[in-house]
C-alpha positions in Angstrom: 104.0 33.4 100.0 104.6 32.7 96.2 100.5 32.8 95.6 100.5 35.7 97.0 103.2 37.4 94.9 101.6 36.0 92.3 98.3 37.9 92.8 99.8 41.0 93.7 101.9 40.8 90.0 98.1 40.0 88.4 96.7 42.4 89.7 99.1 45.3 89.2 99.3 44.2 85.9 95.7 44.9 85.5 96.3 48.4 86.9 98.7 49.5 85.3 97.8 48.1 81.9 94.8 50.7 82.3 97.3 53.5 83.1 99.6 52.9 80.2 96.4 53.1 78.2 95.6 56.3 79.2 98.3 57.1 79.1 98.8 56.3 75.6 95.3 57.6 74.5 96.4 61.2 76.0 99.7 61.2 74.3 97.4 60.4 70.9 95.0 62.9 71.5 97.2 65.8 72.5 97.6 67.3 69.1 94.1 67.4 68.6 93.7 69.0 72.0 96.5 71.4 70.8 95.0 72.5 67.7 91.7 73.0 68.9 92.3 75.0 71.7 94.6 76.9 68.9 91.8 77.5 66.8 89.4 78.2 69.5 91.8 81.1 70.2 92.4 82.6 67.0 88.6 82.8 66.0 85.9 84.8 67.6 82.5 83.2 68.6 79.7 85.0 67.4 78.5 85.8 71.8 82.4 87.4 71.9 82.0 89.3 69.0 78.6 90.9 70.4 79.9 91.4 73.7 82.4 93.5 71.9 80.0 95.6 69.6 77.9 96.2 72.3 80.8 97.5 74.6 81.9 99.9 71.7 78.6 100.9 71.7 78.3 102.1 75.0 82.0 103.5 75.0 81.1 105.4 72.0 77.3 106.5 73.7 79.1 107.8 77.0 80.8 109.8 74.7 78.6 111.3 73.0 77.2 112.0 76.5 80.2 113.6 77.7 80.3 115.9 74.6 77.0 117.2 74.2 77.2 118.1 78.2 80.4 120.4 77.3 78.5 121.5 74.3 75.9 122.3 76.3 78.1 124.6 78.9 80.3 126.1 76.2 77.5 127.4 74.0 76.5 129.5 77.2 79.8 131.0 77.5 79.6 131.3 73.8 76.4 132.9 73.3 77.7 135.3 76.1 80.3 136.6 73.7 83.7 134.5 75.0 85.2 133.4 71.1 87.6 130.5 72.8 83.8 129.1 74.1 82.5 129.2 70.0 85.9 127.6 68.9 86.0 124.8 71.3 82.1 124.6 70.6 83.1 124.4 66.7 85.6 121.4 67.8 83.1 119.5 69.4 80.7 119.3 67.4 83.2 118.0 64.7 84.0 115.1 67.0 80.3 114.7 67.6 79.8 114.2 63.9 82.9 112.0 63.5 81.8 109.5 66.0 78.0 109.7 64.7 79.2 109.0 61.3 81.3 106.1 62.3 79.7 102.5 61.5 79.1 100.2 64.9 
């Protein structure tokens, strides 16, 4: 009965000496963990920062969709003589021109 105590000691000893070294390796490797997954947040990789231009891109091309399709219906009304059609003509195209002269 005592051998067999014996081995069951040795061999949890051996188990758990591997635990308490990883144990021990996570606890010394946490900060770096920390602070790289800190610094991975706060930048930008360069595929995110594309993914964003080309989304503001679109945004801003749908846009420009929208508008010259109003444009295109109030300079009917506006060529028919209706001044409120010229006026909001007059205000798109000033957004039109705004958002063309805007950098990507």
């Amino acid at each position: 009965m005592a051998g067999k105590t014996i081995w069951i000691a040795a061999l949890a000893s051996l188990t758990l000496s591997g635990c308490i070294a990883r144990t021990a390796a996570d606890i010394i490797t946490a900060p770096v963990k920390v602070v790289s997954k800190g610094v991975d947040l706060a930048t930008t990789s360069q595929s995110e920062a594309d993914e964003k231009r080309g989304r503001a891109i679109r945004q801003r091309e749908e846009r420009l969709g929208q508008l010259a399709r109003r444009k295109e219906k109030f300079t009917k009304k506006c060529e028919k003589g209706k001044r409120k059609a010229c006026t909001e003509v007059a205000a798109i195209d000033d957004e039109m021109e705004r958002l063309l002269s805007e950098p990507y």
